[in-house]
N, C-alpha and C positions, 0 to 999 in steps of 0.2 A: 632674265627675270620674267616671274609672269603675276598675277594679280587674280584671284579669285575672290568672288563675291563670296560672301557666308549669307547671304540674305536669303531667312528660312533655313540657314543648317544650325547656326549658333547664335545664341545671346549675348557671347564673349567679346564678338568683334561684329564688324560690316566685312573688314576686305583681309586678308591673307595674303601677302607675298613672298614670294618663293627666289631663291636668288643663288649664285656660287662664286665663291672664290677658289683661287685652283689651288690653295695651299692656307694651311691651319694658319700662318702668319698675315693672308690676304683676306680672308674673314674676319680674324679679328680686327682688323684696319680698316675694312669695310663696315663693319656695323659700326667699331667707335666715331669713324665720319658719320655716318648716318644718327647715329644718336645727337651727335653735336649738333649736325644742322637743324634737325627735330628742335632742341631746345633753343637755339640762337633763333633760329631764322620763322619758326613757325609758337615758340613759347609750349615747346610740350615736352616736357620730364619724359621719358620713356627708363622701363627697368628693362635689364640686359640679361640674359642669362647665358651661362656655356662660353664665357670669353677666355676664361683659363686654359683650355680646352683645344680651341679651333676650329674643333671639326663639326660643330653646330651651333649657332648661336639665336638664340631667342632676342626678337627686340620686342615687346611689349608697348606700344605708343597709344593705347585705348582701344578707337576703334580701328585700327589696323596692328596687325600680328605679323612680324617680318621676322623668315625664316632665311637664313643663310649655312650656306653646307659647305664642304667640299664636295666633287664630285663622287666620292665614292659612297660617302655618305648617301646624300640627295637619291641617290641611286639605289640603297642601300633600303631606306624606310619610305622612297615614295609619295611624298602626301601629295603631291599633283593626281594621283590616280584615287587617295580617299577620298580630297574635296571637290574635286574638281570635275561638271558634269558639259558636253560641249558649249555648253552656252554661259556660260557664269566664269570661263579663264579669258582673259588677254594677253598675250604675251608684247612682250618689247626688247631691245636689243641695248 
């Protein structure tokens, strides 16, 4: 997973994160965790999109934009190399 600041690229959000599961059934299980915890544990409705799918899933939570792929995907359309400039990613494991 890595974390990108949008401060100064977009109005949309503050932070972008980038993330994979290695199959379209491990995305979608990953974002609906993630959405639940968002609303149980922090009080924030997030919209989903791409969970029919798998192979990309938008979670929408305000000011963070979480982006979940498969690898081929991810690999595929890149957005670590649009938003991301040395100084503005973090990564984590």
């Amino acid at each position: 997973m890595i974390s990108i600041s949008l401060s100064g690229k977009s109005e949309m959000a503050d932070f972008m994160v980038i993330g994979s599961g290695r199959s379209a059934r491990q995305v979608t299980a990953i974002a609906e965790k993630l959405a639940d915890r968002l609303k149980h544990e922090a009080g924030i409705v997030s919209r989903i999109e791409g969970k029919d799918q798998g192979d990309w899933v938008l979670i929408d939570a305000g000011d963070v934009i979480v982006h979940i792929f498969r690898p081929e995907v991810r690999a595929f359309y890149q957005l670590e190399k649009m938003w991301m400039s040395p100084r503005t990613a973090t990564s984590s494991v």
